[in-house]
C-alpha positions, 0 to 999 in steps of 0.5 A, a space after each residue: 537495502 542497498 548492494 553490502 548491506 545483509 539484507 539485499 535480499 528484500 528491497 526496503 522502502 519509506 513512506 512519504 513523510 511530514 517532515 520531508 515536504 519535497 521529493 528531493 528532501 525524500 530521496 536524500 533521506 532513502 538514500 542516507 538510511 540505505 532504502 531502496 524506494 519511496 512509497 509517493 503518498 497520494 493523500 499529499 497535495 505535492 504528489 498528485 496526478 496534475 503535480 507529478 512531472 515525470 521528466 523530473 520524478 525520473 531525474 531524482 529517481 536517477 540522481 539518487 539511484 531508488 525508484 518509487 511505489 505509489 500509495 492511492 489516496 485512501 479515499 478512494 472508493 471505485 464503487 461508490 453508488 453515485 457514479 460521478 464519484 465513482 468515476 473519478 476515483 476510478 479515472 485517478 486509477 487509471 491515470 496513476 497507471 500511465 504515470 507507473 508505465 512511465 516511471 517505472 512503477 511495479 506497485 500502486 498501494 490500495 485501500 477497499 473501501 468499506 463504503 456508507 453505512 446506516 445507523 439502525 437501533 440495533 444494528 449497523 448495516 454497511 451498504 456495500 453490504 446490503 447491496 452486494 450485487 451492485 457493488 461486486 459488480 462495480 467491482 468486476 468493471 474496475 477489475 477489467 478497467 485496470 486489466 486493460 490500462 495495464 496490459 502486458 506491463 509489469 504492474 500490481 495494484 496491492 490491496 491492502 488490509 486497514 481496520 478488519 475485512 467485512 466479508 463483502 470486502 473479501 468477496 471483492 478481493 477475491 475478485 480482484 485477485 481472479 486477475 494477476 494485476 491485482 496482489 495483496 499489502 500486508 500491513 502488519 500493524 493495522 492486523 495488530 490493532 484489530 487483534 489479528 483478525 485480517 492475517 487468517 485471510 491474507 495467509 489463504 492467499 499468501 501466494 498473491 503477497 507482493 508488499 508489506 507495510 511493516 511498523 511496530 504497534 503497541 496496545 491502540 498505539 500504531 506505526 511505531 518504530 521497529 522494536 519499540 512495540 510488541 509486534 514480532 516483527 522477525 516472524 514477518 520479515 521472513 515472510 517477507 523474504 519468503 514471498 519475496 515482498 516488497 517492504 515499506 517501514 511505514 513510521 511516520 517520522 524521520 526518526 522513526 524510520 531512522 530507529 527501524 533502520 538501525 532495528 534491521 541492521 541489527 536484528 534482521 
């Protein structure tokens, strides 16, 4: 929250929403509700790497005194076993890093791909899986690429928890993660939705939490406004704090986020 506010401790953001088509809509919503940041949605057609004109992202940027996170498309998959695909996403990796040095940028949100998967009678096998020596090492070559495009800069590329961790996955984080560019998103309502099954995994390594996606959760029902849902959300706010993690209240509504602000004003 913004300096006179009791939380400045943490730096609270929002997500690019449906509602807000423009940058400048978005900036003068995080401004109104007190944020520090935007997360740029890289699934949207307005924030890809041929739309972001870095002259004017720096000119809102400044106009309204925030700064920006970037969410990687969610399709994203830098191991995929047809290496055209693959070196695609990998090239828009390696592109949202230049664009970050520019502007600024300390975090670029991630997903780990879980891949392909083929349906037997008894069983479902994920090929990430199945051919594990191929697929960590892609994953080593991603590592090193982003190393090298970062270099001395000071920029982490957050993996972020989505639908339960397959054990190939926290093999490839573990990685990931042998590199100090690399970090960990904690999304806290998708851990909700899977039972809690991804929180055992991402506390062992606690230390390497840079961002959270907080939002509230309810039976299947996610991204919730804060306080509507069942999710303590006290309990990971102040691991937040402790970790000094970024926050992102990721609603998927201006009046979501609206509510979750008012949430933390109150209670946080």
């Amino acid at each position: 929250m913004k300096k006179g506010d009791n939380m400045q401790q943490l730096h609270y953001g929002m997500p690019t929403l449906i509602e807000t088509s423009t940058l400048e809509e978005c900036a003068k919503l995080c401004v109104e509700l007190g944020l520090d940041f935007i997360e740029l949605n890289m699934n949207l057609p307005q924030y890809q790497l041929d739309k972001i004109d870095v002259k004017f992202f720096k000119s809102i940027a400044d106009k309204y005194g925030i700064y920006y996170t970037i969410h990687l498309d969610e399709n994203l998959n830098v191991s995929d076993f047809n290496s055209y695909v693959a070196e695609a996403y990998i090239k828009t990796v390696a592109d949202t890093i230049e664009i970050a040095k520019q502007l600024d940028i300390k975090v670029l949100n991630m997903h780990m791909a879980k891949g392909v998967y083929f349906t037997l009678p008894d069983r479902k096998v994920l090929l990430f899986s199945e051919y594990k020596e191929q697929h960590l090492k892609n994953i080593v070559e991603f590592r090193n690429m982003c190393e090298n495009a970062i270099g001395e800069n000071d920029i982490k590329i957050c993996i972020e928890n989505c639908d339960g961790y397959e054990d190939f996955q926290k093999e490839a984080i573990e990685i990931l993660l042998e590199s100090n560019v690399f970090a960990l998103t904690f999304d806290v309502g998708h851990n909700y939705g899977i039972g809690g099954t991804d929180e055992e995994f991402i506390m062992k390594h606690k230390d390497r939490l840079s961002h959270i996606h907080l939002h509230d959760a309810q039976g299947g029902k996610n991204h919730l406004a804060l306080g509507t849902g069942e999710i303590n959300i006290g309990k990971y706010i102040n691991l937040a704090k402790e970790q000094n993690s970024r926050v992102v209240l990721e609603t998927k509504t201006i009046d979501g986020l609206k509510q979750s602000v008012k949430w933390i004003i109150k209670n946080a």
